[in-house]
Biotite code that builds the C-alpha atoms (Angstrom):
import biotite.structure as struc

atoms = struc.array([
    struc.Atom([14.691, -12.063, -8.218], chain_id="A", res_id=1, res_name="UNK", atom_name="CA", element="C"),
    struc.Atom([16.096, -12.863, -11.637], chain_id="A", res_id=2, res_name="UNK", atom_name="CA", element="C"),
    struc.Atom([16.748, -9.923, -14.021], chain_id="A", res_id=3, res_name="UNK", atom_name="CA", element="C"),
    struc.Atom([13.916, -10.069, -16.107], chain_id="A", res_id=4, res_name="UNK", atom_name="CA", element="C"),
    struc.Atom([11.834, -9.864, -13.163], chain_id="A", res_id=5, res_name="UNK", atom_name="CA", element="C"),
    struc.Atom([9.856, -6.502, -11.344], chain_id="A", res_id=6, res_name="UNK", atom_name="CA", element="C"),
    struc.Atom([10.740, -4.901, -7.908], chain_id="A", res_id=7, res_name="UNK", atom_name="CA", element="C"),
    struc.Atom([7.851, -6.716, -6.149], chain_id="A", res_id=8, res_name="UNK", atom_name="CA", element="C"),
    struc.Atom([6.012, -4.145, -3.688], chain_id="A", res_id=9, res_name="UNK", atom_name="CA", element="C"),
    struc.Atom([4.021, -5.332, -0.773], chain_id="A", res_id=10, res_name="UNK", atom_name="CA", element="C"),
    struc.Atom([1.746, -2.504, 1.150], chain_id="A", res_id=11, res_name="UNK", atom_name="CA", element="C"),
    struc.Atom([0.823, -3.364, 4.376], chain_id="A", res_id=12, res_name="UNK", atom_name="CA", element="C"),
    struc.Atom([-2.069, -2.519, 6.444], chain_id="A", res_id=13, res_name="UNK", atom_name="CA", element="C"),
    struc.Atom([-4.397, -3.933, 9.025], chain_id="A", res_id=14, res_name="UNK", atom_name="CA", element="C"),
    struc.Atom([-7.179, -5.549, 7.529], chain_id="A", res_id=15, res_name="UNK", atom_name="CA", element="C"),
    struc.Atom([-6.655, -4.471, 3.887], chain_id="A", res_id=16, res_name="UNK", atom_name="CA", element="C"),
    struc.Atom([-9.372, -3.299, 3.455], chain_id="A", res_id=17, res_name="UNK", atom_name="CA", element="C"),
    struc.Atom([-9.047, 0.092, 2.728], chain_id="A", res_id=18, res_name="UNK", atom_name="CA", element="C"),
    struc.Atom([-5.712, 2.092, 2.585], chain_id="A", res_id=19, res_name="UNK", atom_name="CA", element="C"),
    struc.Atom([-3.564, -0.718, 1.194], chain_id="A", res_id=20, res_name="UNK", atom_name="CA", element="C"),
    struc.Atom([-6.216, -1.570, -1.024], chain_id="A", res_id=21, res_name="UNK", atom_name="CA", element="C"),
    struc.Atom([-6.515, 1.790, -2.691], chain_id="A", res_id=22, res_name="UNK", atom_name="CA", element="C"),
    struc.Atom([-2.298, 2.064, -3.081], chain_id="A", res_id=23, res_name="UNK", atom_name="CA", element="C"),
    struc.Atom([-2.298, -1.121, -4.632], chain_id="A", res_id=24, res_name="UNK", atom_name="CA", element="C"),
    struc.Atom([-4.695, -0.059, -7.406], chain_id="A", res_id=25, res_name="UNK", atom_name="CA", element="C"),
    struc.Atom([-2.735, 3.127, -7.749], chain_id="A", res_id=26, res_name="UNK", atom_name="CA", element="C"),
    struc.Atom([0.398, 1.557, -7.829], chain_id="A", res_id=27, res_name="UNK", atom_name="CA", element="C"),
    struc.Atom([-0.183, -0.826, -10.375], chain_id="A", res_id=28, res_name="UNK", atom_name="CA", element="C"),
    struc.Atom([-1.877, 1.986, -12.665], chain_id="A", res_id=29, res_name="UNK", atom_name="CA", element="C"),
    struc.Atom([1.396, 4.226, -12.113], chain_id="A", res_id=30, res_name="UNK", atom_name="CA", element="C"),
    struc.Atom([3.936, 1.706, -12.024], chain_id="A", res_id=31, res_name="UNK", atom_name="CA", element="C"),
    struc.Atom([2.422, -1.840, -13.001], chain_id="A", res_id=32, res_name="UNK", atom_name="CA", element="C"),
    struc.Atom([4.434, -1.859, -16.075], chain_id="A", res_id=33, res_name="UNK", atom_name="CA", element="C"),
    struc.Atom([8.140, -1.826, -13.469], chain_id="A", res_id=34, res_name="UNK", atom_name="CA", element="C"),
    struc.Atom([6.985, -2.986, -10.419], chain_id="A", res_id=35, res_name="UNK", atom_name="CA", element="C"),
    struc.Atom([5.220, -6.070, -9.159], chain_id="A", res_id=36, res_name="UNK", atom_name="CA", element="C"),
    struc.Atom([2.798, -5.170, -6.697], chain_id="A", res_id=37, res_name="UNK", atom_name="CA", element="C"),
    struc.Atom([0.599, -6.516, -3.871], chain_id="A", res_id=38, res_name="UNK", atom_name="CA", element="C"),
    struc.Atom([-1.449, -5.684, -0.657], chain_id="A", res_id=39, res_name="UNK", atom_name="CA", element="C"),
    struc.Atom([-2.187, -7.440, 2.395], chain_id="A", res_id=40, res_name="UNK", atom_name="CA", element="C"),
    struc.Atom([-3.033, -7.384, 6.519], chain_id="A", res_id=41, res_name="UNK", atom_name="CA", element="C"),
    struc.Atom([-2.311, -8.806, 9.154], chain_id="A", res_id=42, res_name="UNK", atom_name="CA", element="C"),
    struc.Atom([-6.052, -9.616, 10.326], chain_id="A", res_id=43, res_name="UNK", atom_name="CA", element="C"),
    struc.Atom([-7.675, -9.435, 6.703], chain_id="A", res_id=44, res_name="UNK", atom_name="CA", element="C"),
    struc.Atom([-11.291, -8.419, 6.792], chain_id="A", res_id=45, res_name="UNK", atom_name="CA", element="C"),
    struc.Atom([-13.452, -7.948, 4.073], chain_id="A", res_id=46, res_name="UNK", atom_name="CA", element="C"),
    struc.Atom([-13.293, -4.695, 2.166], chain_id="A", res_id=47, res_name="UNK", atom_name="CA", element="C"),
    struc.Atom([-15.160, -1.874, 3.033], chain_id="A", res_id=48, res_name="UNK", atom_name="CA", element="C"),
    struc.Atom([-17.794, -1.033, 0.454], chain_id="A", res_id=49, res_name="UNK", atom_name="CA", element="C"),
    struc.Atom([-16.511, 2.824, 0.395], chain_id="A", res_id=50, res_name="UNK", atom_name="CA", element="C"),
    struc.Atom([-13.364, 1.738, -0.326], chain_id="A", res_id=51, res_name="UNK", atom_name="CA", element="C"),
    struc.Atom([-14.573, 0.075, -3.584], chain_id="A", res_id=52, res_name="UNK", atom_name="CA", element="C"),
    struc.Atom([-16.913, 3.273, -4.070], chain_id="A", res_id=53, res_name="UNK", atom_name="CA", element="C"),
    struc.Atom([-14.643, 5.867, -4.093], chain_id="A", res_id=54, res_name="UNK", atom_name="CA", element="C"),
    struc.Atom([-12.148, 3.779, -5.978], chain_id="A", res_id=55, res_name="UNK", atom_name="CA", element="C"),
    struc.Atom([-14.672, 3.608, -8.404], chain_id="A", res_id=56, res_name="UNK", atom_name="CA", element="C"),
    struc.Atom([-14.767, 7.138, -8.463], chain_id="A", res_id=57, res_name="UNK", atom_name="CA", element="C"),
    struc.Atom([-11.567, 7.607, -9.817], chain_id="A", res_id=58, res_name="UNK", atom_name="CA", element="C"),
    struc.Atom([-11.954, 4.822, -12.574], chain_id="A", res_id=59, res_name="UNK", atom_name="CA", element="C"),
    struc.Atom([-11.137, 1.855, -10.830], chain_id="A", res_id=60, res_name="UNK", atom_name="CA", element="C"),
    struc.Atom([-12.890, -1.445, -10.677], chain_id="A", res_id=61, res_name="UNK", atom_name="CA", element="C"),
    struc.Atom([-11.504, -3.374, -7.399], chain_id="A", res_id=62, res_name="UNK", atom_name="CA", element="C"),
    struc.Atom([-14.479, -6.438, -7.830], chain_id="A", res_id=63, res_name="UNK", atom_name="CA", element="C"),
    struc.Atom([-12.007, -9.043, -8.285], chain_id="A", res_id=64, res_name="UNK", atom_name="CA", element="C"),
    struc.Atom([-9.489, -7.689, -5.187], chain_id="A", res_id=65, res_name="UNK", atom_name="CA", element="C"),
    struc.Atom([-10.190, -9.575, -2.087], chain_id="A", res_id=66, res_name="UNK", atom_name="CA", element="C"),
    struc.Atom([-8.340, -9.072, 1.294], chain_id="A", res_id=67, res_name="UNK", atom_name="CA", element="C"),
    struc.Atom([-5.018, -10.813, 1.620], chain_id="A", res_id=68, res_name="UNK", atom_name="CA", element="C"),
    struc.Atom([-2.962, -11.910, 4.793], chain_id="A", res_id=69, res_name="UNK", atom_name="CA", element="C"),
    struc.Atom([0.591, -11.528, 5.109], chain_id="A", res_id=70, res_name="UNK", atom_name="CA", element="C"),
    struc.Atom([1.058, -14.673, 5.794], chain_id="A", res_id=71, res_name="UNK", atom_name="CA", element="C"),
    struc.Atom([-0.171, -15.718, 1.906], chain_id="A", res_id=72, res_name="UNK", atom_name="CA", element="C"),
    struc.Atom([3.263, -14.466, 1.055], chain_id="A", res_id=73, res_name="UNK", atom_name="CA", element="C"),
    struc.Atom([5.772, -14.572, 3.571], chain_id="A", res_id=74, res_name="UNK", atom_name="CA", element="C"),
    struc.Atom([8.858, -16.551, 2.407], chain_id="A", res_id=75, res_name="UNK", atom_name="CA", element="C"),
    struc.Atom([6.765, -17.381, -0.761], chain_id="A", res_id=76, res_name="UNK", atom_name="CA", element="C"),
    struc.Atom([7.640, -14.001, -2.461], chain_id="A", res_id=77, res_name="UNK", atom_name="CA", element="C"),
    struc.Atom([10.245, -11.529, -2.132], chain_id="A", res_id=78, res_name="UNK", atom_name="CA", element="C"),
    struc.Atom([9.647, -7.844, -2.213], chain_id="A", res_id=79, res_name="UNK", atom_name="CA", element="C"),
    struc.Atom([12.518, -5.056, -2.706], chain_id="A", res_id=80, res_name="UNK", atom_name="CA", element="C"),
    struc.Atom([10.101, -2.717, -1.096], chain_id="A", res_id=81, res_name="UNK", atom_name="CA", element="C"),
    struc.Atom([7.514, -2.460, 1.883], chain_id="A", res_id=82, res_name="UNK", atom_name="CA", element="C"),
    struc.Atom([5.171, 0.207, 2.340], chain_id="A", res_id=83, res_name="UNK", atom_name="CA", element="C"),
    struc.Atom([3.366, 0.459, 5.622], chain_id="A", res_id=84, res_name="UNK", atom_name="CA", element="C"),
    struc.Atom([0.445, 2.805, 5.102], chain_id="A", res_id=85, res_name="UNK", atom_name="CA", element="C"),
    struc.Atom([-1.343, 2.579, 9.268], chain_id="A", res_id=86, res_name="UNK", atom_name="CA", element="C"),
    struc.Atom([0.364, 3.012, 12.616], chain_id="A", res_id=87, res_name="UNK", atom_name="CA", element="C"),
    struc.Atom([-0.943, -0.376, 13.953], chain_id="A", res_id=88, res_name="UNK", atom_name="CA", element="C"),
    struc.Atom([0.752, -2.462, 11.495], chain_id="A", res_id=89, res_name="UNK", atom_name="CA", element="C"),
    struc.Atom([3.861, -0.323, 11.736], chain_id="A", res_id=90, res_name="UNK", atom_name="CA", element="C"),
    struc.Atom([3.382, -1.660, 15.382], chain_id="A", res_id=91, res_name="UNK", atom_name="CA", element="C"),
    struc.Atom([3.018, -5.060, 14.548], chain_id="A", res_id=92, res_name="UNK", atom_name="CA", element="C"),
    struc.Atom([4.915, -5.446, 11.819], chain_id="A", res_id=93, res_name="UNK", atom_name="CA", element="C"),
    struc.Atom([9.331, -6.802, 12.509], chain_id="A", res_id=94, res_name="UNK", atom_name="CA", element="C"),
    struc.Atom([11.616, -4.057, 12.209], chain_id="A", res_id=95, res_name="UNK", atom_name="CA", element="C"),
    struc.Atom([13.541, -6.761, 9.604], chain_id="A", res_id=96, res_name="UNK", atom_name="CA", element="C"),
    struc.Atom([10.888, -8.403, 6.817], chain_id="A", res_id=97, res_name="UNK", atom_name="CA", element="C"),
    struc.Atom([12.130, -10.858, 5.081], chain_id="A", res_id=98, res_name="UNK", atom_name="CA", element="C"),
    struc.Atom([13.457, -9.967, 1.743], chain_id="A", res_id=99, res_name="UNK", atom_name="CA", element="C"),
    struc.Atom([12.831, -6.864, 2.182], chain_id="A", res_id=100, res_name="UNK", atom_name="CA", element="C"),
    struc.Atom([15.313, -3.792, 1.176], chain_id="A", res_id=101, res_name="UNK", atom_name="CA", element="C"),
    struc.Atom([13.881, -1.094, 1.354], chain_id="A", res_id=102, res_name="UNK", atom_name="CA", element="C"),
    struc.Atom([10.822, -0.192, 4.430], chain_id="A", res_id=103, res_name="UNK", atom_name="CA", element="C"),
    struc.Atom([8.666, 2.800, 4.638], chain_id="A", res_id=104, res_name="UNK", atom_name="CA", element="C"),
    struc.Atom([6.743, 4.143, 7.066], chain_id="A", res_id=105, res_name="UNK", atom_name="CA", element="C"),
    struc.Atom([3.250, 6.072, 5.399], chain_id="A", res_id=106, res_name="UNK", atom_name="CA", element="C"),
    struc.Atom([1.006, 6.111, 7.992], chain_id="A", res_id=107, res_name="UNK", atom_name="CA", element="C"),
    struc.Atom([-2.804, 7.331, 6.794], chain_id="A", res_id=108, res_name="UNK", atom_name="CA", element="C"),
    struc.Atom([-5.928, 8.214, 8.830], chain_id="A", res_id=109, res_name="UNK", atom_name="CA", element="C"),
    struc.Atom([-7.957, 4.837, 8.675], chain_id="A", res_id=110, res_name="UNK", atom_name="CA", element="C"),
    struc.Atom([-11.000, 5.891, 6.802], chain_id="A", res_id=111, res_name="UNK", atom_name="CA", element="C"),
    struc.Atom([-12.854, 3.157, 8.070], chain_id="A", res_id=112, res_name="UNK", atom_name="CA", element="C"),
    struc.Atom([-12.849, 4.902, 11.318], chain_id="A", res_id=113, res_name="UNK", atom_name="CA", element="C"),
    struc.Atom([-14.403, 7.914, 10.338], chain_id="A", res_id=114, res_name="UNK", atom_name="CA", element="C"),
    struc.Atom([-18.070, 8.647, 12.237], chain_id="A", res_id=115, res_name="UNK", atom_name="CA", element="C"),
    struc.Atom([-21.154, 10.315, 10.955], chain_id="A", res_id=116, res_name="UNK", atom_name="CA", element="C"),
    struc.Atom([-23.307, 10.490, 8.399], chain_id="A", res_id=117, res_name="UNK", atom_name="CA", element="C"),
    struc.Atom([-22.658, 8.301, 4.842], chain_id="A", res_id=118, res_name="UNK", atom_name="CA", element="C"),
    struc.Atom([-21.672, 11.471, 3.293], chain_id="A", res_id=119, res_name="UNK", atom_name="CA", element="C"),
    struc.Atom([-19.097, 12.276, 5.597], chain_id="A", res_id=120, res_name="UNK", atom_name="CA", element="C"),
    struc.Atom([-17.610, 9.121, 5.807], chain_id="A", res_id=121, res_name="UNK", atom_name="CA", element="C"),
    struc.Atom([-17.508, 9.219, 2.155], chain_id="A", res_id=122, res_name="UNK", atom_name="CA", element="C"),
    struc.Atom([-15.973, 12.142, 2.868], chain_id="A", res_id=123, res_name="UNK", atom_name="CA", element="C"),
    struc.Atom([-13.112, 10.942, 4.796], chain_id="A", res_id=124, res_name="UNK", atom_name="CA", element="C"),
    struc.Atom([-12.838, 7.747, 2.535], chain_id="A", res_id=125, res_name="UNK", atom_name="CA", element="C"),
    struc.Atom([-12.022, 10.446, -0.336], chain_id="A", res_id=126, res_name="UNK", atom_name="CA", element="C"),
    struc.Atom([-9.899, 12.417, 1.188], chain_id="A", res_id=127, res_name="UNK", atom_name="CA", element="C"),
    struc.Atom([-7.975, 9.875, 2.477], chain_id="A", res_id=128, res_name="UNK", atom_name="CA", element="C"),
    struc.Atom([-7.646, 8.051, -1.311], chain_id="A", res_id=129, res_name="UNK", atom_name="CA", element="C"),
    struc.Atom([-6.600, 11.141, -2.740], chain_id="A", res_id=130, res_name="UNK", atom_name="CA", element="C"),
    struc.Atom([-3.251, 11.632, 0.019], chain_id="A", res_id=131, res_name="UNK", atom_name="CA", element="C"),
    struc.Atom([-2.331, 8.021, -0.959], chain_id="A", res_id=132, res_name="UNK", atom_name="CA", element="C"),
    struc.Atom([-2.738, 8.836, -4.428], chain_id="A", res_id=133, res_name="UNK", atom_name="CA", element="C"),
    struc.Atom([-0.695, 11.651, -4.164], chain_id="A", res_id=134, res_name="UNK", atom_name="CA", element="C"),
    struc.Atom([1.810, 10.406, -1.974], chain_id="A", res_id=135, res_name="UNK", atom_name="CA", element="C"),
    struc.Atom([2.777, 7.344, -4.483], chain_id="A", res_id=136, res_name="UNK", atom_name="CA", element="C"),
    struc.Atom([3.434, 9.733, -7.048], chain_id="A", res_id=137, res_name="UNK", atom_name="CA", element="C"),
    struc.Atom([5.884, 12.131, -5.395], chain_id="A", res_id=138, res_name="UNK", atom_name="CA", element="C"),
    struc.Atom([7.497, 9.001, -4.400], chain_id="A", res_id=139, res_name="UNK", atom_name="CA", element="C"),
    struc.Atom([7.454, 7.413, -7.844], chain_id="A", res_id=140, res_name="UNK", atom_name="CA", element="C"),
    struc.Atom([8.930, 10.652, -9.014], chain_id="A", res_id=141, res_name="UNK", atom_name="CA", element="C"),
    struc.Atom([11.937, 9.867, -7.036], chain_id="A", res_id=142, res_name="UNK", atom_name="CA", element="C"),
    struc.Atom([12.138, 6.268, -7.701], chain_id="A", res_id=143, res_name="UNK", atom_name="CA", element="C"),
    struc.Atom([14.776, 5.853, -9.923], chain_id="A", res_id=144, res_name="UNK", atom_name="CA", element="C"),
    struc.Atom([17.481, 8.134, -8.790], chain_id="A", res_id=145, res_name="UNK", atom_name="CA", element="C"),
    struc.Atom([16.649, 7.030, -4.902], chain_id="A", res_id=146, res_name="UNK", atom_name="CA", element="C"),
    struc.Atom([16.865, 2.716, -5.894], chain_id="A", res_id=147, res_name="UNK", atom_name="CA", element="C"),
    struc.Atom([20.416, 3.235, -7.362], chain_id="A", res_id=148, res_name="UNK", atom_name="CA", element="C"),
    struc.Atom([21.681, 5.408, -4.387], chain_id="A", res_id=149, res_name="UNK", atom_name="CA", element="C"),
    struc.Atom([20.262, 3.816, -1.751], chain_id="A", res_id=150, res_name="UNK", atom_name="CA", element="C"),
    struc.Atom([20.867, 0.533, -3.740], chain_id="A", res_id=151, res_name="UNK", atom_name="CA", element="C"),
    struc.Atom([22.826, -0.877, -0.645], chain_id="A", res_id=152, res_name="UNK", atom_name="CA", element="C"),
    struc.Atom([20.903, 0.707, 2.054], chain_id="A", res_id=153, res_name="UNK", atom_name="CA", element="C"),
    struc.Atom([17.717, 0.450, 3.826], chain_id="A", res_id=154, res_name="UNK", atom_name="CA", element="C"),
    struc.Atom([15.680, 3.544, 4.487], chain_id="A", res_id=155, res_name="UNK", atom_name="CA", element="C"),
    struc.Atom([12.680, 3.620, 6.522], chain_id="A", res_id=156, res_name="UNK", atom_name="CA", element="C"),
    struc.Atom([10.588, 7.015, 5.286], chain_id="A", res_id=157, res_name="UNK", atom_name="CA", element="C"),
    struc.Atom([8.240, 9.349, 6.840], chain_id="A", res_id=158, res_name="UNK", atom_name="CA", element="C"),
    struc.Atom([5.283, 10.830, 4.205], chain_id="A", res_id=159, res_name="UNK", atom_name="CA", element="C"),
    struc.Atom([5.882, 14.304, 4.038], chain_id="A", res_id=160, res_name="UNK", atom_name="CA", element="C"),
])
């Protein structure tokens, strides 16, 4: 990474097709002016329909995302950060990424797992957004003063 150049992020999920999805359109609204960010899975499915829904709720137009594999940018881009937002690809992914420096741990309920009727998995889809959402901004709060003292050290974070 040259100087000129962002902090790239890369959130991990699954099948980004939800969580990772909705922190990458948060991110880049919050932070798309200092960091470079992306999503992906590691079995990329298409995305859920509520995910674009309630994303649309809240202002945002995700037609032109599509699911992304990991693969698409392993050892073709380097990320300063890695934020894995569901237990399973905590469990899959290497305790060392490539490039990365600093890994965090931010596991969410999977929305796409939630049963019952369209309004309650809208439901869960919504409440779900909204603890990303809020969890990238207390973390964005601290982002300056924790990248220059942990500037030689790799962390690995529980959400609160």
């Amino acid at each position: 990474m040259t100087e000129t150049e962002k902090p790239a992020v890369l959130i991990l999920c699954t099948g980004n097709t939800a969580r990772s999805q909705m922190a990458e359109a948060f991110l880049k609204k919050y932070a798309g002016d200092s960091l470079d960010v992306y999503s992906a899975g590691y079995d990329p499915k298409e995305i859920n329909p509520l995910t674009r829904q309630v994303m649309a709720e809240k202002g945002f137009d995700l037609s032109g995302h599509y699911s992304k594999g990991v693969t698409e940018f392993l050892g073709k881009k380097q990320f300063r950060y890695l934020i894995i937002v569901c237990a399973a690809a905590e469990q899959t992914c290497p305790r060392q990424f490539p490039g990365v420096r600093y890994r965090f741990f931010w596991p969410f309920e999977d929305p796409a797992a939630a049963t019952g009727s369209e309004e309650e998995k809208l439901a869960k889809f919504r409440e779900v957004r909204d603890k990303i959402e809020q969890r990238l901004l207390y973390w964005l709060q601290d982002l300056p003063s924790f990248d220059s003292y942990w500037n030689s050290h790799t962390l690995i974070s529980k959400a609160p």
